[in-house]
C-alpha positions in Angstrom: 35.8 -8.9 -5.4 35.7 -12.6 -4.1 33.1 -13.7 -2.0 34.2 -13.8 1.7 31.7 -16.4 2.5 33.5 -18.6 -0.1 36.5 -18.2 1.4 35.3 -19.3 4.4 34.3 -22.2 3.3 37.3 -23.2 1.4 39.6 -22.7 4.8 36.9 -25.4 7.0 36.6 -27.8 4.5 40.3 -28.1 3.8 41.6 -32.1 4.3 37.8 -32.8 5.9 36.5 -36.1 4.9 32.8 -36.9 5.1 32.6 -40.5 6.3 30.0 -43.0 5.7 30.8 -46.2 4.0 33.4 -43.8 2.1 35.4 -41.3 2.9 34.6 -38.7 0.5 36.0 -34.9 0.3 34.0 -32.1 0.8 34.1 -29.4 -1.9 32.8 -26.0 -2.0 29.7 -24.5 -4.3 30.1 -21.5 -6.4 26.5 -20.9 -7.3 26.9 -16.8 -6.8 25.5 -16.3 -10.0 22.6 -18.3 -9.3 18.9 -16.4 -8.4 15.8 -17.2 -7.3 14.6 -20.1 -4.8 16.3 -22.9 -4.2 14.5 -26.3 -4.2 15.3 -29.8 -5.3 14.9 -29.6 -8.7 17.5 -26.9 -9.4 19.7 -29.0 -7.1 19.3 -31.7 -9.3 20.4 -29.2 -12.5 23.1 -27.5 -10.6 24.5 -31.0 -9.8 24.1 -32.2 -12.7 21.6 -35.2 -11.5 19.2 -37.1 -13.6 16.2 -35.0 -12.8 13.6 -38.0 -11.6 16.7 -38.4 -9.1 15.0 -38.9 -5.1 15.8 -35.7 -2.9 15.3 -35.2 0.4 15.8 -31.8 2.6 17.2 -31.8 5.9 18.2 -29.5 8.2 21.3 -28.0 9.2 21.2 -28.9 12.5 20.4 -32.8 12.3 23.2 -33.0 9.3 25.8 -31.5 11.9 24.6 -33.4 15.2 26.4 -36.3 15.0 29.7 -34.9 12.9 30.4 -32.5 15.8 29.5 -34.3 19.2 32.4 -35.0 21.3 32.8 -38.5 22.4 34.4 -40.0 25.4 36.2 -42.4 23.2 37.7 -39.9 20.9 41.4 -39.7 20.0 43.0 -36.6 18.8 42.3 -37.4 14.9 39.0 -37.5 16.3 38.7 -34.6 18.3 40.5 -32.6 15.7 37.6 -33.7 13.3 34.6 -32.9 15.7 36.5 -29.3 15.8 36.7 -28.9 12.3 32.7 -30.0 11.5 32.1 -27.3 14.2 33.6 -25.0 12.5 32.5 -25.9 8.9 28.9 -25.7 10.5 30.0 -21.7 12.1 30.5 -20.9 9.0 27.5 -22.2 7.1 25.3 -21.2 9.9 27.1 -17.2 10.4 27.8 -16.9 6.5 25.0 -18.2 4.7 21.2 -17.0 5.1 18.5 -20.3 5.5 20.9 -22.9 4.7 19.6 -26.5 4.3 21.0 -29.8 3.5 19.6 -31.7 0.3 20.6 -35.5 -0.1 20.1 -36.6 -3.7 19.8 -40.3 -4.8 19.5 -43.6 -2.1 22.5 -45.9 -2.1 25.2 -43.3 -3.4 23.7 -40.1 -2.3 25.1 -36.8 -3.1 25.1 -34.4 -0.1 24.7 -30.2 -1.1 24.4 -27.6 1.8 23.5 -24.7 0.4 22.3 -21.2 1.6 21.8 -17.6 0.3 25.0 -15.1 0.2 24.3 -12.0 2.0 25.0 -10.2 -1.7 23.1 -12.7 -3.7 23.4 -16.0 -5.3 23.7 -19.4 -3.6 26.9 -20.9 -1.6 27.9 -24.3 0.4 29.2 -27.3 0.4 29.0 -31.0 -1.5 30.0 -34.2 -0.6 29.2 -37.6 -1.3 27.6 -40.8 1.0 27.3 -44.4 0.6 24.7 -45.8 2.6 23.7 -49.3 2.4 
């Protein structure tokens, strides 16, 4: 039976660009099958990273703060972003238990917000910055 969670996922992430210096897509994870804790080091092996690669965790919370506040400024592609980042962050925060946000690497950094599934295993998202 399919994950619902995943499902989820796939629907808030659809045509959502994370923007930094790149606009990058965001795709979902599929680590069901995954167990025990998750920490930087299995990131790093799950997303197929050199394993001396820098990692740093961040919270859900701060990731999301900017992406979904509502500026005066905004236009409708805009707004129609902010609304889809809140809803990509519903989802993460209602479907997945402790998620957290690892950022892997310095310049180009690959972004993974993961969290437990209610019936096991490890869900969430990727995407990819460039921050110089």
């Amino acid at each position: 039976m399919p994950n619902p969670v995943l499902s989820d996922l796939r629907k808030a992430t659809e045509g959502l660009l994370y923007s930094s210096e790149s606009d990058a897509p965001l795709e979902v994870l599929d680590w069901t099958k995954e167990t025990g804790p998750m920490d930087g080091a299995r990131i790093l092996r799950l997303g197929r990273l050199p394993p001396r690669t820098h990692v740093e965790i961040q919270s859900v919370e701060e990731f999301f703060q900017e992406l979904t506040k509502a500026e005066d400024w905004h236009g409708d592609s805009e707004k129609e972003t902010v609304r889809k980042y809140r809803r990509l962050a519903e989802v993460i925060r209602d479907g997945l238990r402790s998620p957290k946000v690892f950022r892997a690497g310095k310049v180009n950094v690959d972004i993974f917000i993961v969290g437990s599934c209610i019936d096991g295993g490890w869900a969430g998202v990727k995407t990819k910055a460039v921050e110089t």
